[in-house]
Every structure is written in structure tokens, then in C-alpha cells.
C-alpha positions, 0 to 999 in steps of 0.5 A: 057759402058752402055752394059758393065753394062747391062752384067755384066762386069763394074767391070771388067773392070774398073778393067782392066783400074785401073791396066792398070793405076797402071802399067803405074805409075809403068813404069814411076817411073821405067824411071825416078827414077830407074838405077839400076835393071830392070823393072822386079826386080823393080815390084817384089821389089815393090810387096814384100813391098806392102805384108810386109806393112800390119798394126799390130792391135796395129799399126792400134789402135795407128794411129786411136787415133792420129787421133782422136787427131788431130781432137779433138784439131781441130778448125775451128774457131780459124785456 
């Protein structure tokens, strides 16, 4: 690990390791939850959602205040 950084190369490879993972989750959701398409046609499935899931400006405002909300009314000392 420590030659990892001395080099330069801790980013990568965490990097590898966080897609090594993602693509184990992947595969264990596939076995488990998925009958009627391949593993190949699920990630394409999955990867199409993940590009269409990006929040619009106004979406994104409108989750920001609903937040904000929600903390606003909340209180610690009351529950």
C-alpha cells in the first residue's frame, strides 16, 4: 500500500477495487433478483438508467428545499 502511494497509484487502485466490488453487487443482484435476461443485457439495462437518472436544475432545487424543510422543523429536544 504504502509503495502504491509512494508511486502515485492509490487512486487507481482503489479505483479498481470500487469496480471490482460494484461489479460483484451486480452479479449478486443478477442471481438473485433477475430470470429473464442475461447478465449482459442486465448491465446494459442498468448502465442506460444510470445516464437517464440525472436531476434537472429544478428537480435538484426542489429536493434541496424539501430538505431544508425537514431540517427546519426539526428538533432535537422535542423527538
Amino acid at each position: 500500500m504504502d509503495a502504491m502511494i509512494q508511486n502515485s497509484k492509490f487512486c487507481e487502485f482503489i479505483t479498481k477495487v470500487v469496480k471490482a466490488k460494484h461489479e460483484a453487487d451486480e452479479w449478486e443482484i443478477y442471481l438473485h433478483k433477475v430470470w429473464d435476461k442475461s447478465f449482459g443485457d442486465f448491465k446494459k439495462e442498468i448502465q442506460l438508467n444510470q445516464q437517464h437518472q440525472h436531476m434537472s436544475t429544478s428537480q435538484m432545487e426542489n429536493t434541496i428545499h424539501g430538505s431544508m424543510d425537514i431540517l427546519n422543523r426539526f428538533n432535537p429536544e422535542g423527538g
